[in-house]
N, CA and C atoms as a LAMMPS dump frame, in Angstrom:
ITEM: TIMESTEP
0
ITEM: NUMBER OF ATOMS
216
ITEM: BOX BOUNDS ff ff ff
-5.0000000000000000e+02 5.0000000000000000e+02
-5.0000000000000000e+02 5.0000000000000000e+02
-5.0000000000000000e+02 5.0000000000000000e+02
ITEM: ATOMS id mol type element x y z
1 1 1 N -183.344 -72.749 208.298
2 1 2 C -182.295 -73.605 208.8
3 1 3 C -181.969 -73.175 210.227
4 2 1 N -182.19 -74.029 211.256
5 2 2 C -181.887 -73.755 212.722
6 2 3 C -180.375 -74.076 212.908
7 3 1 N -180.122 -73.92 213.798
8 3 2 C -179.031 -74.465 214.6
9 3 3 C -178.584 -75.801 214.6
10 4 1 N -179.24 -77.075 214.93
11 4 2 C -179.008 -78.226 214.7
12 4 3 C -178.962 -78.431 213.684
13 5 1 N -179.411 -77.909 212.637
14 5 2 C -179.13 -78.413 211.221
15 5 3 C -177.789 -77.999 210.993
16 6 1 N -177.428 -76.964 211.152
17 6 2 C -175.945 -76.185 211.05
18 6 3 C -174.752 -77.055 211.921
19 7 1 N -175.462 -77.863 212.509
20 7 2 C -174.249 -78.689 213.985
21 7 3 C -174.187 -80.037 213.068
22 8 1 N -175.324 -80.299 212.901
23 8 2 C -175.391 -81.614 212.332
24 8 3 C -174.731 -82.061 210.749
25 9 1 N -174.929 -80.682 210.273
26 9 2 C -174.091 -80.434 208.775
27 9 3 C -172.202 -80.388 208.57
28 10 1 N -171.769 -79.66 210.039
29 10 2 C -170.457 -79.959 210.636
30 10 3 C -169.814 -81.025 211.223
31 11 1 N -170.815 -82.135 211.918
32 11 2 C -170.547 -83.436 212.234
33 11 3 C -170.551 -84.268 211.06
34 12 1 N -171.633 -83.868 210.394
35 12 2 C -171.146 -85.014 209.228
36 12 3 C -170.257 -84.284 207.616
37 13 1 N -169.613 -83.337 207.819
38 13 2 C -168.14 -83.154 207.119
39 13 3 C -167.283 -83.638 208.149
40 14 1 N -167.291 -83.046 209.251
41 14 2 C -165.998 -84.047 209.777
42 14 3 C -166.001 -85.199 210.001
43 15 1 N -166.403 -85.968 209.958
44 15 2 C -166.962 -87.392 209.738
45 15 3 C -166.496 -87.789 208.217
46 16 1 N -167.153 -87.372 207.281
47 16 2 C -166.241 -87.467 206.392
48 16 3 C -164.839 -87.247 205.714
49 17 1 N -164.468 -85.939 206.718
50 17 2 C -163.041 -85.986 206
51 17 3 C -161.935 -87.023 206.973
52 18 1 N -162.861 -87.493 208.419
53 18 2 C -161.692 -88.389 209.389
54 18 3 C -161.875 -89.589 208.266
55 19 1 N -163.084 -90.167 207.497
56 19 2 C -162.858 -91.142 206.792
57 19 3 C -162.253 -91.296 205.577
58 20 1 N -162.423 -90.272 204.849
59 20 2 C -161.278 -89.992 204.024
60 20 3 C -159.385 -89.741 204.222
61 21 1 N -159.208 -89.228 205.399
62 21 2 C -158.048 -89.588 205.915
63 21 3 C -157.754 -90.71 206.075
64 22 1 N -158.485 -91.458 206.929
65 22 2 C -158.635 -93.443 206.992
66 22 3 C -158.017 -93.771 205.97
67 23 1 N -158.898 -93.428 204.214
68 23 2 C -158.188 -94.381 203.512
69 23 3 C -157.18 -93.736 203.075
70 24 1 N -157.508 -92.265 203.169
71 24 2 C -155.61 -92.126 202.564
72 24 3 C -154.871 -92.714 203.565
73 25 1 N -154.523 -92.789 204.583
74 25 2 C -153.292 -93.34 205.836
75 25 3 C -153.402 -95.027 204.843
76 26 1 N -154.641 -95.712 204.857
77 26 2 C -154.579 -96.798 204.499
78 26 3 C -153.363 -97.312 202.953
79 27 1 N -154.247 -96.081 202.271
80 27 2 C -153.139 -96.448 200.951
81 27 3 C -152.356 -96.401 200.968
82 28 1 N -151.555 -95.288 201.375
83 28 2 C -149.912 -95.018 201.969
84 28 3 C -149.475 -95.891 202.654
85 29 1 N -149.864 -96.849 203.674
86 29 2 C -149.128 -98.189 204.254
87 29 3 C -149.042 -99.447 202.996
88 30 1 N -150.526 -99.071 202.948
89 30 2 C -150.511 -100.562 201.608
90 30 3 C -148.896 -100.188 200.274
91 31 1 N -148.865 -99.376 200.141
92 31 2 C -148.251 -98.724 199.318
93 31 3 C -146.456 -98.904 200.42
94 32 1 N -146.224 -98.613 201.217
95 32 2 C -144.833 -98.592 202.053
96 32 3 C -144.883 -100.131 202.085
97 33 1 N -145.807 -100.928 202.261
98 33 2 C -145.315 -102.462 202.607
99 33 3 C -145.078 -103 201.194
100 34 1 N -145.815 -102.797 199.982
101 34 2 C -145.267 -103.004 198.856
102 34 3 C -143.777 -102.594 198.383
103 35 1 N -143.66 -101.451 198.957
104 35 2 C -142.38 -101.328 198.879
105 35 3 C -141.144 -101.483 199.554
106 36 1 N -141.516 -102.129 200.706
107 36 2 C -140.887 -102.826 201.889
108 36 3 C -140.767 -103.796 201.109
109 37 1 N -141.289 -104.692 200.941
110 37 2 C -141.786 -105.801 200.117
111 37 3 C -140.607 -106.01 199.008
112 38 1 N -140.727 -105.173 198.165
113 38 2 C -139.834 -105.368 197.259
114 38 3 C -138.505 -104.595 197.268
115 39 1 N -138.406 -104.239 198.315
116 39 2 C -136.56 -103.975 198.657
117 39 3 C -136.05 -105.031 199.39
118 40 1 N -136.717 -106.374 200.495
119 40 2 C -136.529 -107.332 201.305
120 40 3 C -136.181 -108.194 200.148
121 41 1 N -137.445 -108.16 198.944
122 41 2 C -136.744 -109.273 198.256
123 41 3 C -135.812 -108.817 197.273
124 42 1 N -135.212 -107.735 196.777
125 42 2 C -134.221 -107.247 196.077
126 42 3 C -132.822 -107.854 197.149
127 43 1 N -133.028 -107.238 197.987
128 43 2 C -131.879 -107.455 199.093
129 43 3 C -131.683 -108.752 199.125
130 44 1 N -132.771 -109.979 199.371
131 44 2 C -132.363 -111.78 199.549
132 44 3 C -132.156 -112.098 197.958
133 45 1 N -132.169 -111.39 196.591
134 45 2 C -131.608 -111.799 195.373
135 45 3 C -130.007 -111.434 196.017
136 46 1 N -130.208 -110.118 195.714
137 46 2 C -128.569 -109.948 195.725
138 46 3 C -127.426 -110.552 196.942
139 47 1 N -128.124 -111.098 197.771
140 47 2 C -127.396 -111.704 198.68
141 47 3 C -126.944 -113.252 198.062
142 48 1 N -127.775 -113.49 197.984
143 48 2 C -128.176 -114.758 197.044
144 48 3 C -127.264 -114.818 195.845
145 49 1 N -127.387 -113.929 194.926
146 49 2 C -126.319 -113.718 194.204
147 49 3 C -125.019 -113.431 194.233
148 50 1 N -124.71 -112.811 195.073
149 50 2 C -123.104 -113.101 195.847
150 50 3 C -122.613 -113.47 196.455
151 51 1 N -123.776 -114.902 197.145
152 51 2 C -122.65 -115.957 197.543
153 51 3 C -122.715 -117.066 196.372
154 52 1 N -123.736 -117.001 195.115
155 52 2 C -123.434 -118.265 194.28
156 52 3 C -122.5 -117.56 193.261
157 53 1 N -121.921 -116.72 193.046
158 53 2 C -121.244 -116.037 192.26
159 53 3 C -119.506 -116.354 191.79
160 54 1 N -119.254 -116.877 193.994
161 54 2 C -118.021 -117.882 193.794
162 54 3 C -118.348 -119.554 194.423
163 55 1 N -119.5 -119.341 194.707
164 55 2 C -119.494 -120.896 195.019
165 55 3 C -119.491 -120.723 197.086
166 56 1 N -118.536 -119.497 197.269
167 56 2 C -119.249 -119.465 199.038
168 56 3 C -119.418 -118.279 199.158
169 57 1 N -119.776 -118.561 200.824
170 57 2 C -120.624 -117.52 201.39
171 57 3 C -119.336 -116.5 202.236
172 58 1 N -118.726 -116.99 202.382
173 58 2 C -117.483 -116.118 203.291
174 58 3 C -116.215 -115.775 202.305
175 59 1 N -115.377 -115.033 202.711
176 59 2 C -114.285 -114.316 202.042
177 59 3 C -113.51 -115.176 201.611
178 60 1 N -112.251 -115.315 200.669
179 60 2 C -111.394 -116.271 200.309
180 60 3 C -110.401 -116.4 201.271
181 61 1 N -110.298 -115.409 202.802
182 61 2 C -109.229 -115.446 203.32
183 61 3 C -109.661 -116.354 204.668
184 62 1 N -110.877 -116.669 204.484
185 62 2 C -111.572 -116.809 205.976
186 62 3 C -113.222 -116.482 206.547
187 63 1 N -113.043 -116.513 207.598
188 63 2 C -114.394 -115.901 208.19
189 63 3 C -114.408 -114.614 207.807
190 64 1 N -115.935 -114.182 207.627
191 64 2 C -116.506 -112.691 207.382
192 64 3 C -115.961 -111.577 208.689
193 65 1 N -116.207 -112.524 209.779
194 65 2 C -116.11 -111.331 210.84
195 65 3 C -114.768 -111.83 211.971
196 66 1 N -113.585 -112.706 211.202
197 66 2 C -112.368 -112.96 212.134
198 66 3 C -111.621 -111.41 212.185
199 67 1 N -111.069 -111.189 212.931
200 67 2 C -110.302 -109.956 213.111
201 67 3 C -108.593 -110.036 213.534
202 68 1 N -108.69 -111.81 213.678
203 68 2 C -106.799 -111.963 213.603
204 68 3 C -105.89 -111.761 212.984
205 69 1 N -104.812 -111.443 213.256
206 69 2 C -103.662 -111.047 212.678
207 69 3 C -103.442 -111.337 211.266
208 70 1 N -103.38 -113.175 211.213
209 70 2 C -103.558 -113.509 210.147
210 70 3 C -104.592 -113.114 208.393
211 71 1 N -105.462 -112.515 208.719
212 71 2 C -106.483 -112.465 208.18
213 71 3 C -106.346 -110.637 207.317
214 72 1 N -105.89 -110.162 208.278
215 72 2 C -105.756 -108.533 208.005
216 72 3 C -104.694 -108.255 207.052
């Protein structure tokens, strides 16, 4: 076994482990957007669900974000 065989045996492990990193990074996103995924739509149920819950979308006193006297 020379030298180039010994270089060439190190290029192709690291070669393989940058591609094996590839798909791990890959699964781990696929995997975060699934779960992105299903907290976006948890979040538009429950939104969803508490404005049909009384029939509206804003407070019984008014606007969500008035800050007048009246309101406080």
């Amino acid at each position: 076994m020379n030298v180039d065989d010994i270089v060439a045996e190190k290029i192709a492990a690291a070669r393989a482990r940058i591609e094996a990193t590839k798909r791990r990074r890959a699964a781990l996103q696929a995997a975060r957007q699934r779960g992105l995924a299903h907290r976006h739509a948890a979040r538009l149920r429950n939104q969803a669900a508490a404005r049909t819950t009384d029939g509206t979308a804003t407070p019984p006193n008014g606007a969500a974000n008035d800050t007048t006297e009246e309101n406080q």
